[in-house]
DOVEXBA-778541 format. One record per residue (C-alpha): residue in three letters; z, y, x; residue number from 1. Coordinates in steps of 0.2 Angstrom, whole numbers, plus 5000, padded with zeros to 4 digits. Last residue first. Example, Ala and Ser with C-alpha at 12.3 -4.5 7.8 and 13.67 -1.06 7.14 Angstrom:
// DOVEXBA-778541
+------+------+-------+------+------+
| resn |   up | north | east | resi |
+------+------+-------+------+------+
|  SER | 5036 |  4995 | 5068 |    2 |
|  ALA | 5039 |  4978 | 5062 |    1 |
+------+------+-------+------+------+
//
This chain:
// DOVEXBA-778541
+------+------+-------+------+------+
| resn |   up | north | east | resi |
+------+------+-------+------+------+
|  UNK | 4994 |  4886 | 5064 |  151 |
|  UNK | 4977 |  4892 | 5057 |  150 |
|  UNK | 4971 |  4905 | 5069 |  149 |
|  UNK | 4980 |  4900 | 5085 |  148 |
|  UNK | 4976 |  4880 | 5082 |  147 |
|  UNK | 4959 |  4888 | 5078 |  146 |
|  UNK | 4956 |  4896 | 5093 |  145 |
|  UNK | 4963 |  4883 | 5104 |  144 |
|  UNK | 4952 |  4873 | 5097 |  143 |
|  UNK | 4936 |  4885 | 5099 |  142 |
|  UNK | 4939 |  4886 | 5115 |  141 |
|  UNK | 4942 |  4866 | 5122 |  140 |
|  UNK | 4926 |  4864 | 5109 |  139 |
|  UNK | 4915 |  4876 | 5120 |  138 |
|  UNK | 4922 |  4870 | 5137 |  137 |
|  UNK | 4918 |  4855 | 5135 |  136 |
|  UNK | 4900 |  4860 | 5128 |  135 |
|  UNK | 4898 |  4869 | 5144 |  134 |
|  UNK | 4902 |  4852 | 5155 |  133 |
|  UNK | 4889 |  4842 | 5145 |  132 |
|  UNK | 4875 |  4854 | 5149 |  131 |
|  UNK | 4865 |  4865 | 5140 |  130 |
|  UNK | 4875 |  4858 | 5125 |  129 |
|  UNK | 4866 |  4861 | 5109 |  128 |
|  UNK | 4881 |  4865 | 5095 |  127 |
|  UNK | 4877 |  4858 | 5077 |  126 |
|  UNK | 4894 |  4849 | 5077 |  125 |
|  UNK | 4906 |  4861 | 5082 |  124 |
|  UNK | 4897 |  4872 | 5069 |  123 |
|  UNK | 4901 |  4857 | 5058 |  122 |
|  UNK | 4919 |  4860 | 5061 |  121 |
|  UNK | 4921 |  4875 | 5060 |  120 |
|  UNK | 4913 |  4877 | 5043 |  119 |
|  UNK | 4925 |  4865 | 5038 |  118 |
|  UNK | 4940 |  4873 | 5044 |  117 |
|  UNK | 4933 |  4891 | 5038 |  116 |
|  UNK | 4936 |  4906 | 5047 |  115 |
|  UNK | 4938 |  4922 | 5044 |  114 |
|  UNK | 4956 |  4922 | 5042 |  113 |
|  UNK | 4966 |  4939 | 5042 |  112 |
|  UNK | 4982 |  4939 | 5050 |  111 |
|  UNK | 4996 |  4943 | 5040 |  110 |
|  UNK | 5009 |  4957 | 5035 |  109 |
|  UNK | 5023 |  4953 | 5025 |  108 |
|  UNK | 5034 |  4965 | 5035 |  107 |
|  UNK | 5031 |  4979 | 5044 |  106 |
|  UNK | 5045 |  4990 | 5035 |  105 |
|  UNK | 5040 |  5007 | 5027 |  104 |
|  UNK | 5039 |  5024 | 5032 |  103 |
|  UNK | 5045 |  5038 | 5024 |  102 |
|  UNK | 5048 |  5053 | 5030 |  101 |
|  UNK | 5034 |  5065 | 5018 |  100 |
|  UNK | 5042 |  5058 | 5002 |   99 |
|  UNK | 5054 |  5071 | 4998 |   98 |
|  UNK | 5040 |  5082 | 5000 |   97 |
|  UNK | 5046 |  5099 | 5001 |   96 |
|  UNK | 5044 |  5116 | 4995 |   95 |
|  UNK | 5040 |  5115 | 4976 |   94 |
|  UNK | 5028 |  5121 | 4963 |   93 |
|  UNK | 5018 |  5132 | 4976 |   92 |
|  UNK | 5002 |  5124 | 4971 |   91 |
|  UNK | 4999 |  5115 | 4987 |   90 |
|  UNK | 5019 |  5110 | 4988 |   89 |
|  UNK | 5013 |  5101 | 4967 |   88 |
|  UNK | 5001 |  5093 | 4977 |   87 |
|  UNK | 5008 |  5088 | 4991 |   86 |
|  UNK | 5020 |  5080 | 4980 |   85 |
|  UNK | 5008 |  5071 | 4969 |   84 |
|  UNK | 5001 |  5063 | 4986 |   83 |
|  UNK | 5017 |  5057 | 4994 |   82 |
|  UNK | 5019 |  5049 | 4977 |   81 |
|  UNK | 5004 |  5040 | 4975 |   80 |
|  UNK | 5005 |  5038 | 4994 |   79 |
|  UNK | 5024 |  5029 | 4988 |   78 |
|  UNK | 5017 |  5018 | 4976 |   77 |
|  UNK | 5002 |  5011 | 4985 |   76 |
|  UNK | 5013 |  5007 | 5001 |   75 |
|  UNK | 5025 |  4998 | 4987 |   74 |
|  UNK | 5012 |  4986 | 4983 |   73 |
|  UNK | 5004 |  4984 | 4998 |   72 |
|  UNK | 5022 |  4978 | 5005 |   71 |
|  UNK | 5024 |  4964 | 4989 |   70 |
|  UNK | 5036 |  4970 | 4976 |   69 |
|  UNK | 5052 |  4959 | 4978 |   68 |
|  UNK | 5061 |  4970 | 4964 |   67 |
|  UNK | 5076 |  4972 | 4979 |   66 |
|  UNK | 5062 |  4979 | 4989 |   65 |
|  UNK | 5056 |  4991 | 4973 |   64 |
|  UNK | 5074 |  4996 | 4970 |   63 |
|  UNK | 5078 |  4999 | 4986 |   62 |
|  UNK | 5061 |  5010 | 4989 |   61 |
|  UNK | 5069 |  5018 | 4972 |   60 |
|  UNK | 5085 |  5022 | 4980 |   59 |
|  UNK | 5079 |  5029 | 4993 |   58 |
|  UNK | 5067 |  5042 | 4986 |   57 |
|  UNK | 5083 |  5047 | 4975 |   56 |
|  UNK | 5093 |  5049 | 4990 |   55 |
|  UNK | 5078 |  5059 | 4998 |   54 |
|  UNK | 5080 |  5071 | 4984 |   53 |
|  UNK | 5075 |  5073 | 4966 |   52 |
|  UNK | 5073 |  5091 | 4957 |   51 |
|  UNK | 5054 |  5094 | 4957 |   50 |
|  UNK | 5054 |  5074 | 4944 |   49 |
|  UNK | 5065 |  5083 | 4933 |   48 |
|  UNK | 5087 |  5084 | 4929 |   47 |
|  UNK | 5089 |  5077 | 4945 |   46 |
|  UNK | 5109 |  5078 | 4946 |   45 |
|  UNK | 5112 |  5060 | 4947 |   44 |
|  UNK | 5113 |  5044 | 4935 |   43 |
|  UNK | 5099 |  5032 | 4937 |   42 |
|  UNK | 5089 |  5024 | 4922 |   41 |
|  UNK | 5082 |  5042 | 4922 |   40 |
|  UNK | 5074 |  5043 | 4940 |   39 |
|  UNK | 5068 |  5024 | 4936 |   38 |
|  UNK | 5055 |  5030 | 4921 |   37 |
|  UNK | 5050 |  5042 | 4933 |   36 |
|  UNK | 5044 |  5031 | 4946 |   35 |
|  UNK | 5039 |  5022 | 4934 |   34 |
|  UNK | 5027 |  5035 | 4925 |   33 |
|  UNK | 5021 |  5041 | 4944 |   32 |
|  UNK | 5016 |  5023 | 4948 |   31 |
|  UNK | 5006 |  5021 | 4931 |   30 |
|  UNK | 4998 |  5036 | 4931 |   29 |
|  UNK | 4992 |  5035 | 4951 |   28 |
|  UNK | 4985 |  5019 | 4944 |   27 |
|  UNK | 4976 |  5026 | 4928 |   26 |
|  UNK | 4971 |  5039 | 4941 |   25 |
|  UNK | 4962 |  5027 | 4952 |   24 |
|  UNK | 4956 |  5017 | 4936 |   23 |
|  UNK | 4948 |  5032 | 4932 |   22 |
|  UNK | 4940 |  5034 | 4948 |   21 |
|  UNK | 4946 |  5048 | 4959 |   20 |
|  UNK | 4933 |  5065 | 4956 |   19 |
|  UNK | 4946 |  5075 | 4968 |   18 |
|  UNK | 4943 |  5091 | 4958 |   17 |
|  UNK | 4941 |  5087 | 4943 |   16 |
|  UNK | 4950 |  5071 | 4941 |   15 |
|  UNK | 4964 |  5071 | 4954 |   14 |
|  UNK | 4965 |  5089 | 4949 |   13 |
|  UNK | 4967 |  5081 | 4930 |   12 |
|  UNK | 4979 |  5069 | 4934 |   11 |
|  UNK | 4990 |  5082 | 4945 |   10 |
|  UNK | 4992 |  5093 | 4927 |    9 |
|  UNK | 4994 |  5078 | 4918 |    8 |
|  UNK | 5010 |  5072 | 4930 |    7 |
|  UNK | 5016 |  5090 | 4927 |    6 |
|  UNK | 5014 |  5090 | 4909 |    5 |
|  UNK | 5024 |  5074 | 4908 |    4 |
|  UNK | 5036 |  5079 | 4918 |    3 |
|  UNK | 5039 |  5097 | 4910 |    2 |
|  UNK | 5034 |  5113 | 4912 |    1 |
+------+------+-------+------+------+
//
């Protein structure tokens, strides 16, 4: 069997048995096509995508960090990846994942923000004190809290 009949046969488990959205598959296609594309812009002794090694797998995650693919970007690459090998172990195809050790940098990551300044702000100034002291206290808070959450 060939790459291309083997990335078909994962789409259509992914399909049928999985029921993934199309566009799902249509990105598990697109990541397992270039991931293949790179194994044969390399030289090494993977003639198919069963054959490749953990130098392979590390030399793509260079690739991909050198392409300055954002962190969710290449996290979405690699479980494609992780999961079409798993696959192909499930279905006796190959013994080992070369993808199952990696993990990947905590970089890039950032805080989510739920709040917006001006929203803040007139929240600030709808507030009833109970007492002037509270109030105070309130605004002191929710400053910090916003110095903290928006630099």
């Amino acid at each position: 069997m060939d790459d291309y009949q083997t990335m078909d046969w994962f789409l259509k488990y992914l399909r049928s048995e999985r029921h993934y959205s199309e566009d799902t598959i249509l990105a598990y296609q697109n990541d397992l096509t270039e991931f293949l594309k790179f194994l044969k812009e390399i030289p090494g002794d993977h003639e198919t995508l069963v054959e490749i090694d953990s130098f392979d797998v590390e030399a793509y995650l260079t690739s991909l960090y050198e392409k300055k693919y954002a962190r969710n970007s290449i996290a979405q690459k690699i479980s494609a990846l992780r999961s079409f090998y798993n696959f192909l172990i499930k279905n006796e195809t190959i013994k080992n994942n070369p993808f199952e050790y990696v993990h990947l940098k905590n970089q890039n990551r950032r805080l989510p923000r739920f709040f917006i300044p001006m929203k803040c702000k007139r929240s600030f100034q709808q507030l009833k004190p109970v007492n002037a002291h509270w109030l105070s206290e309130i605004r002191q808070f929710l400053k910090f809290f916003i110095q903290l959450a928006f630099g």
